[in-house]
N, C-alpha and C positions, 0 to 999 in steps of 0.2 A: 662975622664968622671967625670961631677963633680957631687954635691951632688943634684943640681938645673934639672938633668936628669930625676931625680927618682919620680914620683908624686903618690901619694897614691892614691887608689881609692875604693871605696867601689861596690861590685859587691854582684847580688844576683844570687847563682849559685843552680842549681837542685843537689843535691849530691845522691838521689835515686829513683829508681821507680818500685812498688811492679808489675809484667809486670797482666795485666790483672787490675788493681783496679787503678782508681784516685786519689790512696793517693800519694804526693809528698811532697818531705823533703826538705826545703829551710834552709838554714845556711848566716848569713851575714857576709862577713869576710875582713876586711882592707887588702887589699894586695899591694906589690910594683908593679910598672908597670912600664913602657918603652916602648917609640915608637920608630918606625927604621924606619928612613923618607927616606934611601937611600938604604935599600935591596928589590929587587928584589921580595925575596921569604917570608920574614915576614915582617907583620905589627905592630906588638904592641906581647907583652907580659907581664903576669903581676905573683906573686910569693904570696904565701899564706903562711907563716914561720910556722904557727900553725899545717896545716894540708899537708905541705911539695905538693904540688900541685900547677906545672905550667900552664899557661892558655895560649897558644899560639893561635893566629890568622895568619891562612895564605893568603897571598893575592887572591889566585885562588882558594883555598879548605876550607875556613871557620877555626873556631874553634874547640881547640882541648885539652881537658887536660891529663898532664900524670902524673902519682901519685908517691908517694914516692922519690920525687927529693930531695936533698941534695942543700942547700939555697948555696951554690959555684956554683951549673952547671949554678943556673940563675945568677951569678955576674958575671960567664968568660963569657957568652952568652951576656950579655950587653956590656962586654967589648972589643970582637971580632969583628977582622979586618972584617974577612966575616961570618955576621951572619949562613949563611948559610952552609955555609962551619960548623962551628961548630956544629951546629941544626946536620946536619947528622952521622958525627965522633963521638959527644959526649951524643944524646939524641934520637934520631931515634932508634928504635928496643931496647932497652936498658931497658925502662920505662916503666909499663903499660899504657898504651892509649885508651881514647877514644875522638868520634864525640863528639862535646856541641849538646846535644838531644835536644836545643830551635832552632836549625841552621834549619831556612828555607830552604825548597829546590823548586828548580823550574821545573815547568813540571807535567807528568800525575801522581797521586796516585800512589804505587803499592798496587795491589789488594789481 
């Protein structure tokens, strides 16, 4: 992997939401990214150094961030034969996680 993999990108991400009131907390934060044009199971993922918060996209289930990552799991997760295979061993249940609460969904309301 070379350095030409990596491309910055500027993402505007919701980081809270007071549940009941329309106040929402946006933060802009330069993060590394990377796209995996040959797995499978991720599309892109991108790394926030300041606030240690991965941003993964997955091909069939949307986006996902989990917090408190250590800026290694996202260099070996770039650098892995099978991303996915890593994603599970090394990041799955491990990290807190949540849905990206902007992720459309399709189909009826729940009520």
């Amino acid at each position: 992997m070379s350095a030409q993999d990596f491309h910055p990108a500027l993402f505007l991400i919701r980081l809270d939401c007071r549940k009941g009131t329309r106040h929402w907390f946006f933060r802009w934060m330069l993060m590394r990214a990377y796209r995996f044009n040959q797995s499978s199971m991720i599309e892109r993922v991108a790394f926030d150094d300041d606030a240690h918060t991965l941003s993964i996209s997955f091909r069939q289930t949307g986006k996902y961030f989990y917090y408190d990552v250590p800026a290694t799991i996202f260099d070996e997760l770039c650098k892995a034969v099978s991303v996915g295979t890593y994603f599970n061993e090394q990041i799955k249940g491990r990290f807190a996680c949540r849905r990206d609460p902007e992720r459309r969904r399709f189909g009826p309301k729940d009520e």
